[in-house]
VEXDREN-2710 file (C-alpha; in Angstrom, 1 decimal):
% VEXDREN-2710
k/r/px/py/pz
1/UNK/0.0/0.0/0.0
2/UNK/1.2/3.6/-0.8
3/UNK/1.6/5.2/2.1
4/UNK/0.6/9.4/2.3
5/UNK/4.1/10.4/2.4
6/UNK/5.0/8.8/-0.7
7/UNK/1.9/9.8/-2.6
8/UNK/3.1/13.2/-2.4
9/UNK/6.4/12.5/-2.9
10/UNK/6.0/10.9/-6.1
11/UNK/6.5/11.8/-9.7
12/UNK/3.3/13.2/-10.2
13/UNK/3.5/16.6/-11.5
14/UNK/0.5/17.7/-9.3
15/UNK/2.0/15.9/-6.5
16/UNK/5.8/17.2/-7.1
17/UNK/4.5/20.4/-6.8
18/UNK/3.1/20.4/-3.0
19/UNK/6.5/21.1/-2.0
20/UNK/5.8/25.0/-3.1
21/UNK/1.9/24.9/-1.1
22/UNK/3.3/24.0/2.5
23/UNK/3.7/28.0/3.1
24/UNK/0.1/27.4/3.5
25/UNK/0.0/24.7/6.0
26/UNK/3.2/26.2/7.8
27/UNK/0.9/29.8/8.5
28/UNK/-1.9/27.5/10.5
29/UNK/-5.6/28.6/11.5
30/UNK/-4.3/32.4/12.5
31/UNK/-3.6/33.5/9.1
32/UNK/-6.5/31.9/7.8
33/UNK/-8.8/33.6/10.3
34/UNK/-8.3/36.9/8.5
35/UNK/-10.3/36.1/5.6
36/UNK/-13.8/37.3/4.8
37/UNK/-17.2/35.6/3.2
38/UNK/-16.7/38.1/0.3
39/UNK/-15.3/36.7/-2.9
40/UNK/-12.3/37.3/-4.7
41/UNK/-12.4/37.1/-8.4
42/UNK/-10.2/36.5/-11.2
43/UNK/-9.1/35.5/-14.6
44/UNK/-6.5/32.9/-15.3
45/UNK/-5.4/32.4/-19.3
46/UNK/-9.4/32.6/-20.0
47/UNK/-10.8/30.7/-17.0
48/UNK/-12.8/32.5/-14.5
49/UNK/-11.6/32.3/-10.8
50/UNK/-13.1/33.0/-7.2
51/UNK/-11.5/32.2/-4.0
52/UNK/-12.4/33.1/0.1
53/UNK/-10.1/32.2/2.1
54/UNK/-12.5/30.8/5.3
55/UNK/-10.4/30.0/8.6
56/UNK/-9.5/26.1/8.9
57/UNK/-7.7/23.4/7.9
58/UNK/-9.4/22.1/4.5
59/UNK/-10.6/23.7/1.7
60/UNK/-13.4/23.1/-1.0
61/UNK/-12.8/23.5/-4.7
62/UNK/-15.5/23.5/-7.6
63/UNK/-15.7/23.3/-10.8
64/UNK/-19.0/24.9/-11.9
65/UNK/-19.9/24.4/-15.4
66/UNK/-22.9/25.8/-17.8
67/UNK/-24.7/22.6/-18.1
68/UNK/-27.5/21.9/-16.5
69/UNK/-30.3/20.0/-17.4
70/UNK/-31.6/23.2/-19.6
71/UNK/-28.5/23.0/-21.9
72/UNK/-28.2/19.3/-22.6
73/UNK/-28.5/18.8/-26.3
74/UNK/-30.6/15.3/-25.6
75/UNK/-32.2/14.0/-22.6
76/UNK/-29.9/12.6/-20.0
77/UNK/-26.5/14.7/-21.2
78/UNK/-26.2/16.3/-18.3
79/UNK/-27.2/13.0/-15.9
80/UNK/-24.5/11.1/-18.1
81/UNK/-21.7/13.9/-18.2
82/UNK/-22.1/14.3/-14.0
83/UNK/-21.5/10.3/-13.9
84/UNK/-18.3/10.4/-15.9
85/UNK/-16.6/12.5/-13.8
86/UNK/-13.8/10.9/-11.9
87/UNK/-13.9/7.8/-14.3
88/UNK/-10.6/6.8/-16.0
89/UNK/-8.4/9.4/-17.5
90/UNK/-5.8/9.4/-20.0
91/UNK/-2.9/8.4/-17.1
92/UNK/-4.9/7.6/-14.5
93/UNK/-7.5/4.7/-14.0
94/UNK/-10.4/5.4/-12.1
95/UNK/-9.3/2.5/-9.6
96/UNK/-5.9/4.8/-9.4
97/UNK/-8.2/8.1/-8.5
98/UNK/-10.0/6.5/-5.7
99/UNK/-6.8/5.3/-3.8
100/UNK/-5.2/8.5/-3.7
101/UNK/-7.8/10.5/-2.9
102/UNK/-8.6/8.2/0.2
103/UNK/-4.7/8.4/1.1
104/UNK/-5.0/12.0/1.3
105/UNK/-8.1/11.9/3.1
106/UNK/-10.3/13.7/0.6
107/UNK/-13.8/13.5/-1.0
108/UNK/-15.2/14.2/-4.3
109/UNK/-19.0/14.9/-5.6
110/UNK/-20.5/15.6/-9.0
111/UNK/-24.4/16.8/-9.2
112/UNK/-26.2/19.1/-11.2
113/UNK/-29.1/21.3/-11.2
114/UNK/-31.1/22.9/-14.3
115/UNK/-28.2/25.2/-14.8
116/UNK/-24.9/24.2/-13.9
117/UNK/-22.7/20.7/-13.7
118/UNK/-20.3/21.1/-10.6
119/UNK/-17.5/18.8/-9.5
120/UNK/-15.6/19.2/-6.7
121/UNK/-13.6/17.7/-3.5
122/UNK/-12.6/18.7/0.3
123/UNK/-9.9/18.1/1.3
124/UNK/-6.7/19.2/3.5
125/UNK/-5.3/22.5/2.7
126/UNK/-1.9/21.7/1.7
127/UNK/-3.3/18.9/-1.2
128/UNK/-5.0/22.0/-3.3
129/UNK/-1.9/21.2/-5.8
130/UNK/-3.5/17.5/-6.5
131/UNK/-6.9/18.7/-6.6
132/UNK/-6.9/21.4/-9.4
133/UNK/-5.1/19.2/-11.1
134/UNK/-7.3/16.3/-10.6
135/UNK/-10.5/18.6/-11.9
136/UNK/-8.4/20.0/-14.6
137/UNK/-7.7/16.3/-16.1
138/UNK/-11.6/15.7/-15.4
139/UNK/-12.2/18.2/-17.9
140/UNK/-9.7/18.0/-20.7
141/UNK/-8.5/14.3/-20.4
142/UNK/-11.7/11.8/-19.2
143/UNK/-11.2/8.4/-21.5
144/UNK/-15.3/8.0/-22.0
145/UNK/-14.5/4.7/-22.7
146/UNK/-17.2/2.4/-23.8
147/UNK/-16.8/-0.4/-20.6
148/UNK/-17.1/2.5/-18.3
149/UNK/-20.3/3.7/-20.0
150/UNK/-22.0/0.1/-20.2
151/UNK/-20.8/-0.8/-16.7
152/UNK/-21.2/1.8/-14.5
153/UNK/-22.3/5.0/-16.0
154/UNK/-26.0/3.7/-17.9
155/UNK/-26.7/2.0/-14.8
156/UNK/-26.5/5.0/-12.4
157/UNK/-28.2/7.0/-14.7
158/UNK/-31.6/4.6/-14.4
159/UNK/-31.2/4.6/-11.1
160/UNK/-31.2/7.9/-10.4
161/UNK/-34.6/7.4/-12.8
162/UNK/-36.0/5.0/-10.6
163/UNK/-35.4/6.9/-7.5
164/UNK/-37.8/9.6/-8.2
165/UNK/-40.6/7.6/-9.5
166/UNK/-42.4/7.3/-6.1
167/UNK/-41.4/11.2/-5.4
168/UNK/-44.5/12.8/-5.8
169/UNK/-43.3/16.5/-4.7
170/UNK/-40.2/15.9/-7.3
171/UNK/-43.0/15.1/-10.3
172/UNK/-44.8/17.8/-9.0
173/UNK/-41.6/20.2/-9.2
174/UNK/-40.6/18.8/-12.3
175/UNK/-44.3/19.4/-13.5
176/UNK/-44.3/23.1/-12.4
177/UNK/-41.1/23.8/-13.8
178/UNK/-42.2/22.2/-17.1
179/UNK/-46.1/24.0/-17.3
180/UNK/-44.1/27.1/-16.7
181/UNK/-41.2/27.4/-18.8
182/UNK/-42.4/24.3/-21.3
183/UNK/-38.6/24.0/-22.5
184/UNK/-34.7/25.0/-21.3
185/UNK/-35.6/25.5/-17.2
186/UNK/-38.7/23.1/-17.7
187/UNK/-36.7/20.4/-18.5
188/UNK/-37.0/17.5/-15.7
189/UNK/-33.6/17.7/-13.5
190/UNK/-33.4/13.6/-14.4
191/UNK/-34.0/11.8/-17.2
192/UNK/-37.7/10.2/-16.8
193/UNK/-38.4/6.8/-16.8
194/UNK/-40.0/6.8/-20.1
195/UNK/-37.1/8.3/-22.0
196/UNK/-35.6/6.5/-24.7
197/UNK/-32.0/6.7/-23.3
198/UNK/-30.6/4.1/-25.9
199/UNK/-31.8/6.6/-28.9
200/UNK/-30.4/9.7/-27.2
201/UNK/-27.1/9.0/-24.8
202/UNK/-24.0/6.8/-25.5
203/UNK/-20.2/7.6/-24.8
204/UNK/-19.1/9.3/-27.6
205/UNK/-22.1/11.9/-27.8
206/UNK/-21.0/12.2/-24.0
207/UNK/-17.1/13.1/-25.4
208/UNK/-18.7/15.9/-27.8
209/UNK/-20.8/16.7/-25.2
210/UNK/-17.9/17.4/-22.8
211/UNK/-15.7/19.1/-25.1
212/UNK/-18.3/21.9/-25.3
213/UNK/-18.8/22.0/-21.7
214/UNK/-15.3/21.9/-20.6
215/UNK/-14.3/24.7/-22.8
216/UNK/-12.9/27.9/-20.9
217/UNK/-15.4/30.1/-21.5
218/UNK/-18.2/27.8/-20.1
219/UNK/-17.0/26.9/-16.9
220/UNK/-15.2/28.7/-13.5
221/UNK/-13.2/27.4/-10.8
222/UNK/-14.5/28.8/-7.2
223/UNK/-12.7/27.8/-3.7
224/UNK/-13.3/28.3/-0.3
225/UNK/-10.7/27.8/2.6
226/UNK/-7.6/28.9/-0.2
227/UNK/-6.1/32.6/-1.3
228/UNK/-7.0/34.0/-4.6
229/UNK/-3.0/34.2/-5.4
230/UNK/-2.4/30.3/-4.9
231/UNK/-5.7/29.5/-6.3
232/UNK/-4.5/31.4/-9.4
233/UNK/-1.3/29.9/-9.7
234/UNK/-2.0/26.3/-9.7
235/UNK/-5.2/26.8/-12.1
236/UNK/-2.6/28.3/-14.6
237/UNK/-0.1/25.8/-13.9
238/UNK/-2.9/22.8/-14.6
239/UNK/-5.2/24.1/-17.4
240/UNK/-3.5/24.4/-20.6
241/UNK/-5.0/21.6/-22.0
242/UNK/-8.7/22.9/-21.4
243/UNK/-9.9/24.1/-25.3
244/UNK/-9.8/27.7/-25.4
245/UNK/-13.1/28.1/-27.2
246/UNK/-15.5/26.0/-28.2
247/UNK/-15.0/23.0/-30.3
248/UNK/-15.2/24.0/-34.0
249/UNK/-18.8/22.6/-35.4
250/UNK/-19.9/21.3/-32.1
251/UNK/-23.5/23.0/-30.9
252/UNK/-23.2/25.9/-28.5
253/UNK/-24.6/25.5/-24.8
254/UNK/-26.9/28.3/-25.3
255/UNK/-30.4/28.5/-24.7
256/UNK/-33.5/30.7/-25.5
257/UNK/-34.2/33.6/-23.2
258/UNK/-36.8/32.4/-20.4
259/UNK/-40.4/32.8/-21.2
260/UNK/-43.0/32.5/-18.6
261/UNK/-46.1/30.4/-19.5
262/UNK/-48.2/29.4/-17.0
263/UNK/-51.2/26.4/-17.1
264/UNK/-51.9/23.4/-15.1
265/UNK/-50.5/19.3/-15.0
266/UNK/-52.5/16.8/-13.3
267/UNK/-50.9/13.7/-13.0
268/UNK/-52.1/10.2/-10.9
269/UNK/-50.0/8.8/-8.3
270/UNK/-50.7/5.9/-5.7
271/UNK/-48.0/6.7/-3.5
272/UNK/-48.9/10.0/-1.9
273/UNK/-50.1/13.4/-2.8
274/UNK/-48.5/17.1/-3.9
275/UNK/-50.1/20.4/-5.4
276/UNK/-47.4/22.8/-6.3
277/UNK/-48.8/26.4/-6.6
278/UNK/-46.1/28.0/-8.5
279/UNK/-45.7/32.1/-10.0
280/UNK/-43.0/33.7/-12.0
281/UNK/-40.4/34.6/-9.2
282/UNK/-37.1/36.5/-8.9
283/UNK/-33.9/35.1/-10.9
284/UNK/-30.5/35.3/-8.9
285/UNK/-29.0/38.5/-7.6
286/UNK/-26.5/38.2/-9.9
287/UNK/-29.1/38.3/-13.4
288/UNK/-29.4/42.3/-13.2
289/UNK/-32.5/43.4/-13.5
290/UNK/-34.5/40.7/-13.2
291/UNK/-33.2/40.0/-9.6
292/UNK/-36.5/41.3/-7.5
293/UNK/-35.9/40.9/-3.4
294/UNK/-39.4/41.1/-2.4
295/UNK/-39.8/38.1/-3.8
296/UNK/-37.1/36.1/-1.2
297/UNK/-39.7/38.3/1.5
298/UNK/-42.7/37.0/0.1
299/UNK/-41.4/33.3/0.2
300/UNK/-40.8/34.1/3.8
301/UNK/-43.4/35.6/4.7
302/UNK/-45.5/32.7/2.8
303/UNK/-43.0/30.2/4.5
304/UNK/-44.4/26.9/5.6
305/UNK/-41.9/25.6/8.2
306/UNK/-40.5/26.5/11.3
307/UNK/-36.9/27.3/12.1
308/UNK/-38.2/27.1/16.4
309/UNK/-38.8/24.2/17.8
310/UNK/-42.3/23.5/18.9
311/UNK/-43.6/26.5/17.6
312/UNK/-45.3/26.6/14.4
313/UNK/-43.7/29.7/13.4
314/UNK/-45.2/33.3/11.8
315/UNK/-45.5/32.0/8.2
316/UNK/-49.0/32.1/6.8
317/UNK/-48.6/28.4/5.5
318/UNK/-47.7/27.5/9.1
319/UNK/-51.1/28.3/10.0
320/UNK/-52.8/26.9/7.4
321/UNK/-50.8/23.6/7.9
322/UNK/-51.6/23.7/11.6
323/UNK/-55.1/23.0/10.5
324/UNK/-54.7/20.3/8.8
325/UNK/-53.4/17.2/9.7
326/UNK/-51.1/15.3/7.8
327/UNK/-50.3/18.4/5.7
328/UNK/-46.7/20.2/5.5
329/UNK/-45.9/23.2/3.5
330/UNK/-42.3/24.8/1.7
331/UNK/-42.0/27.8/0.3
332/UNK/-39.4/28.1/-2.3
333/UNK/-38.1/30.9/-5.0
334/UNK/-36.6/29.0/-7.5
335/UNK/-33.8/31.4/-8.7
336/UNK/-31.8/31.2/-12.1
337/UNK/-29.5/33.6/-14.3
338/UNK/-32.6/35.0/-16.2
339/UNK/-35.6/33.7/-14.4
340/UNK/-37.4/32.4/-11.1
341/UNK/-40.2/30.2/-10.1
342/UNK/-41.7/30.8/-6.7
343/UNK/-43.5/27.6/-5.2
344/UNK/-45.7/26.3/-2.7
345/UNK/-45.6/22.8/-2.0
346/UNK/-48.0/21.2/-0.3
347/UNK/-47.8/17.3/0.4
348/UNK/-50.3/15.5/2.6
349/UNK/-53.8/13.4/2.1
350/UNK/-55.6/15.0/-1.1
351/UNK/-59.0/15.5/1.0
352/UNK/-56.8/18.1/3.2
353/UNK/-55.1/19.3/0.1
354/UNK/-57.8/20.3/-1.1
355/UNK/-59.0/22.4/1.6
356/UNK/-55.6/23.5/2.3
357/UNK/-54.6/24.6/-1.6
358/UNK/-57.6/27.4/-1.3
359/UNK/-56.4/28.7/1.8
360/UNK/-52.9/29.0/0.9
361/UNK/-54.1/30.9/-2.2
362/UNK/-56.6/33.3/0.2
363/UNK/-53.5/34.3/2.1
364/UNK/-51.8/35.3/-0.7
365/UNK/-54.5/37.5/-1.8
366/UNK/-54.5/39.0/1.6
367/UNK/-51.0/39.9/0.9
368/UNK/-52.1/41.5/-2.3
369/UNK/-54.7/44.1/-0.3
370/UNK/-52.6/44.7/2.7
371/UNK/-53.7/42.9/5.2
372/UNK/-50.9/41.9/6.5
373/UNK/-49.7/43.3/10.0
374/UNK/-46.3/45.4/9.9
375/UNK/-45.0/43.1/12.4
376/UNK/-45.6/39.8/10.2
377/UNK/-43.8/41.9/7.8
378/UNK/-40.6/42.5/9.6
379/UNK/-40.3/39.3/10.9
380/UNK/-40.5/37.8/7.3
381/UNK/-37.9/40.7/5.9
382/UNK/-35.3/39.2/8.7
383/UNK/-36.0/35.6/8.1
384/UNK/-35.4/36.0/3.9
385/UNK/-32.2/37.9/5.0
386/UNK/-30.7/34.8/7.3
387/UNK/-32.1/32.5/4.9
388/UNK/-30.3/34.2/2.3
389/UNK/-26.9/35.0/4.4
390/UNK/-26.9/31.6/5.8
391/UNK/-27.5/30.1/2.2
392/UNK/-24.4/32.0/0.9
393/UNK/-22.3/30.7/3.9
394/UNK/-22.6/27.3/3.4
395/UNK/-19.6/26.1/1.4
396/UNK/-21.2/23.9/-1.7
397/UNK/-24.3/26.1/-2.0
398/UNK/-21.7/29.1/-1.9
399/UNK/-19.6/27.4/-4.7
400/UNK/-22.6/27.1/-7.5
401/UNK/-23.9/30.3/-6.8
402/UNK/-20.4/31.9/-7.2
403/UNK/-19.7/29.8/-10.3
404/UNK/-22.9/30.6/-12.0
405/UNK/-23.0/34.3/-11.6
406/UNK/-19.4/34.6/-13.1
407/UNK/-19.9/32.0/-16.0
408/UNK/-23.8/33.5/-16.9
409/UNK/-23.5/37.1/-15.7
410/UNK/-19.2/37.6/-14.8
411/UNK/-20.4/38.4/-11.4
412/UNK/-19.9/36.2/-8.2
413/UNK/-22.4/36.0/-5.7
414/UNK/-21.6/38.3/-2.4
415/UNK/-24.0/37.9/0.7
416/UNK/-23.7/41.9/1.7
417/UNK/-25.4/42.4/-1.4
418/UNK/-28.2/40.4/-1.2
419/UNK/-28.5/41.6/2.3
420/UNK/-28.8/45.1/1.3
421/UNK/-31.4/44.3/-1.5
422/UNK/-33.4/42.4/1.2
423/UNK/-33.5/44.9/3.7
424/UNK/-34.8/47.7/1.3
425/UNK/-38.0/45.9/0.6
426/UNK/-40.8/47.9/1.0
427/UNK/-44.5/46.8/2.7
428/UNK/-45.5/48.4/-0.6
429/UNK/-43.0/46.3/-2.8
430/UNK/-44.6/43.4/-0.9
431/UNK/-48.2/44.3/-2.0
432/UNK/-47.5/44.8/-5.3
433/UNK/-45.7/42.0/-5.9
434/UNK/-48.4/39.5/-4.2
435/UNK/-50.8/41.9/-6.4
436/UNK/-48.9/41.0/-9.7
437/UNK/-48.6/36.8/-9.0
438/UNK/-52.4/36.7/-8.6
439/UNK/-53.3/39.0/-11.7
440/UNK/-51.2/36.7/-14.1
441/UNK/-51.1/33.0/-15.0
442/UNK/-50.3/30.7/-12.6
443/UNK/-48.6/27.2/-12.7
444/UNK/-50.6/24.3/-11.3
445/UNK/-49.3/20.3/-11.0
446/UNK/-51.3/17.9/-9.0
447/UNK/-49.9/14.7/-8.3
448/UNK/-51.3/12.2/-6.5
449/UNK/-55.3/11.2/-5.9
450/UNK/-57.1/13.7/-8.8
451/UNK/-60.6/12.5/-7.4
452/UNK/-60.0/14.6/-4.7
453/UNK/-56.8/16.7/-5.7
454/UNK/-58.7/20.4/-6.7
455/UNK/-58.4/22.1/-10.2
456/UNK/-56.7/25.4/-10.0
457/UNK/-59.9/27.1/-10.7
458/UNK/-61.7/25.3/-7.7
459/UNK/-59.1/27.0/-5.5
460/UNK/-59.0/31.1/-7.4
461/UNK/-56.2/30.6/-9.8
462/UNK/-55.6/31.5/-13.1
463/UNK/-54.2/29.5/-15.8
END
């Protein structure tokens, strides 16, 4: 067995090059402890870079690339590309990978969401040499070899297929997302059971695939627990193999600018019930103009769940849940580069749903006249505000939302401002906005019991 020590000693060029990192193990936890949650951002030979350097020992590193499930060019791209990553390479076996990762104490993840691919690893400050270089051969040197596509890729791909089939609230939110934006964001997030994956997917439309996504103007490498400068250096040092541009003749990732639709899905299920309730909703802080605060306050302030125990909180669809038994609520904006979906999820039995769906709609029509007490509105302006700090602070969810605002909109996601844009919402903003959801088209999926699951018109909405 390789021990650590000789891992890093070997010939490796990412490896050989640790020796020039250990200035940052040598400065320890006091240094660190100078950094700040605010991003520092960069560009490296054509590759977009963003670093905090957050006190401790390890660090998280990202690679955050445009495409999600809206810019696959068939179904299940984006499911097959996330599964190749960290497969064999050209001089390193997958087998190989695994080991020395473990002897270094590390971890890797892949996922996606409708936007982005990212792929990443945490692991010990010193190792950041390794790891860039480890994502940089992920991108510009994966084998997509056919036995690795057969064996273990296909097969995690229907899995992930199967999972979801007794889901209801994922149909549902793959439902909503689909009534409302028909194509790009209302793609499903996987591959559904019924799609013909052998027409669409094998391992050389993957390889195209990945040549289009790994190209430097599509992706950015985003760290937390590292400084900018080192960051930098061994980015530059690892990706010069990356394609500059895109692959001559290959299809761009682009897709269409987001058009709101609105209408209703009904779908039967015998394995529980869901009625999403969704309106067009604020796109990230990072979009521009189309970034609207008041709606992160009116998910709040709509809400669903407590963050106190034994209390059912302030939200409005608190109370209503309190009700009715066996029902639970969420509140969720939906946020992308150019477009949002705001959504209330309600699960539960359908006879509640039901009765639960029209009052959940009443309260938001109470928000629309003003009805609301100043006090309710206060409390949810400070509750979107944690929820939005605390969202930015946690490491991964930090990551994709600093990679996506560089790679679709060159501008990293920093928590002060969404704080500020938060705290300037206005009862009036509030109103309007509730005003605005109701007078439109709305987005309606019912999954579960449709006997008893309501239309949208039962309940006040329009579609």
């Amino acid at each position: 067995m390789i021990s650590r020590s000789s891992l890093r000693q070997s010939a490796q060029s990412g490896l050989s090059r640790r020796c020039c990192a250990q200035a940052v193990h040598r400065r320890g936890l006091a240094a660190a402890a100078s950094g700040s949650f605010q991003y520092r951002t960069g560009t490296v030979d054509g590759i977009k870079v963003a670093s905090r350097d957050l006190a401790g020992p390890t660090t998280t590193l990202g690679l955050v690339a445009k495409a999600g499930t809206r810019y696959e060019f068939f179904p299940g791209f984006t499911e097959g590309l996330e599964k190749f990553a960290f497969k064999s390479q050209q001089h390193r076996s997958a087998l190989r990978i695994t080991r020395e990762v473990e002897l270094l104490g590390g971890e890797l993840q892949a996922y996606h969401s409708r936007e982005n691919i990212v792929i990443g690893a945490k692991f010990m400050r010193e190792d950041l040499p390794y790891f860039v270089e480890l994502l940089a051969d992920v991108a510009a040197k994966t084998k997509y070899s056919d036995h690795e596509f057969q064996e273990e890729v296909v097969p995690t791909v229907k899995l992930a297929q199967k999972s979801i089939l007794a889901d209801t609230k994922e149909f549902a939110i793959n439902s909503a997302h689909g009534v409302a934006f028909h194509r790009g964001l209302g793609n499903p997030l996987h591959p559904t059971s019924s799609t013909p994956l052998v027409k669409y997917l094998n391992e050389e439309y993957l390889a195209a695939f990945g040549q289009a996504v790994y190209s430097k103007p599509n992706f950015a490498i985003v760290a937390n627990g590292t400084e900018q400068e080192e960051l930098s250096k061994w980015v530059g040092e690892f990706f010069t193999e990356t394609p500059s541009e895109y692959p001559e003749g290959a299809p761009k990732l682009e897709s269409d600018p987001t058009k709101y639709y609105g209408g209703e899905e009904r779908i039967s299920h015998a394995s529980g019930n869901t009625v999403v309730l969704a309106f067009p909703g604020s796109s990230a802080h990072t979009a521009g103009s189309s970034y609207k605060p008041e709606i992160s306050v009116l998910a709040a302030l709509l809400g669903g769940e407590s963050g106190i125990k034994w209390s059912p909180g302030f939200s409005l669809m608190a109370k209503v849940a309190s009700k009715h038994p066996g029902v639970r609520i969420s509140t969720k904006n939906h946020a992308y580069s150019d477009a949002g979906l705001l959504c209330i999820t309600l699960t539960g039995p359908a006879q509640q749903l039901r009765l639960a769906s029209a009052e959940a709609v009443q309260h938001l029509k109470a928000i629309g006249t003003g009805e609301i007490s100043d006090e309710d509105i206060k409390k949810a302006t400070a509750a979107a505000k944690f929820n939005a700090l605390e969202a930015g602070q946690k490491i991964e969810a930090g990551i994709e939302l600093t990679g996506a605002g560089l790679v679709h909109g060159d501008k990293a996601h920093q928590m002060d401002d969404v704080a500020k844009g938060i705290d300037g919402v206005t009862p009036a903003q509030l109103k309007k906005a509730a005003k605005t959801l109701l007078e439109g088209k709305a987005s309606v999926s019912s999954v579960g019991d449709l006997f008893l699951l309501p239309y949208a018109e039962d309940i006040g909405l329009k579609i």
